[in-house]
C-alpha positions in Angstrom: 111.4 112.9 85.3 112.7 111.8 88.4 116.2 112.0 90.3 117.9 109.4 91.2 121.0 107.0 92.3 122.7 104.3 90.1 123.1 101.4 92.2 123.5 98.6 89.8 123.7 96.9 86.6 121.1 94.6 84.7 122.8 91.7 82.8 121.6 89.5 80.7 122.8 86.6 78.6 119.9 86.9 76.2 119.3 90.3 74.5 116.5 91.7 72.0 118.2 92.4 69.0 117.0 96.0 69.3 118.9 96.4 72.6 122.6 95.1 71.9 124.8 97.0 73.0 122.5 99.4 75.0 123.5 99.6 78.8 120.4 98.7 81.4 121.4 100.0 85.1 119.0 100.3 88.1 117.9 103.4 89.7 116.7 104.0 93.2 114.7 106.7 93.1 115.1 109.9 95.8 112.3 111.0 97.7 111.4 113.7 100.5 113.6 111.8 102.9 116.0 109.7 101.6 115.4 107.0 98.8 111.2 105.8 98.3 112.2 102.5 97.9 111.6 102.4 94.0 113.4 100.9 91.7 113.7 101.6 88.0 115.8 99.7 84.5 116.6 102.6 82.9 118.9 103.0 79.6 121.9 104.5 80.0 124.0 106.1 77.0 125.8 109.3 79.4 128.2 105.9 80.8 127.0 106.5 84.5 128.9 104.8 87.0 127.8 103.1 90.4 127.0 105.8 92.7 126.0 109.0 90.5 123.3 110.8 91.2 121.0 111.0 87.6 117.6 112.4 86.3 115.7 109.7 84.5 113.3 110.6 82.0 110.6 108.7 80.8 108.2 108.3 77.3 108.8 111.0 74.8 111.7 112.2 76.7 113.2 108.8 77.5 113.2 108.3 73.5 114.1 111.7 72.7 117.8 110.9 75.1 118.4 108.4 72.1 116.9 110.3 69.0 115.8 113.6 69.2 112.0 113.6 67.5 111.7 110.0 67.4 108.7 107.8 67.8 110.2 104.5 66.2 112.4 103.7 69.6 110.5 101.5 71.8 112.3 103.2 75.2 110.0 103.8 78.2 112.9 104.9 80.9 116.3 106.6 80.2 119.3 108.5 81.8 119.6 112.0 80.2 121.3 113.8 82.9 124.1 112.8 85.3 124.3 115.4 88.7 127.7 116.1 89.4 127.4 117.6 93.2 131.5 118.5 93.3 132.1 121.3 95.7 132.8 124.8 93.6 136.6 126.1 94.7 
């Protein structure tokens, strides 16, 4: 797993039939200092927006995000959590 920021979505005019109507947005990945530079297409099914902060899980748990126990989705990189970072009043 690794935490992250949205900053974009991927679009595409041609889909696998597999991923219809599955979201694809990019994730800049935080390091020590800031952002590494590293860039991951991750599925998204939480609806993350521009901007939020997420935790992207990959193999098992990537595929677990979409169904629990699975081993039949072909998913290497997914959102499963979105960090909300409002202040507590």
């Amino acid at each position: 797993m690794i935490q992250g920021r949205v900053i974009g979505e991927v679009w595409a005019t041609k889909k696998l039939a597999h991923l219809k109507n599955q979201k694809l947005v990019l994730v800049a990945q935080r390091g020590e200092n800031g952002f590494s530079g590293r860039v991951i297409v991750a599925m998204d099914r939480l609806d993350a927006k521009n901007g939020d902060e997420v935790v992207v899980s990959f193999g098992s748990g990537a595929r677990n995000v979409f169904v629990p126990g699975s081993r039949t989705i072909l998913v290497d990189a997914a959102i499963s959590q979105i960090i909300d970072r409002r202040p507590v009043i």
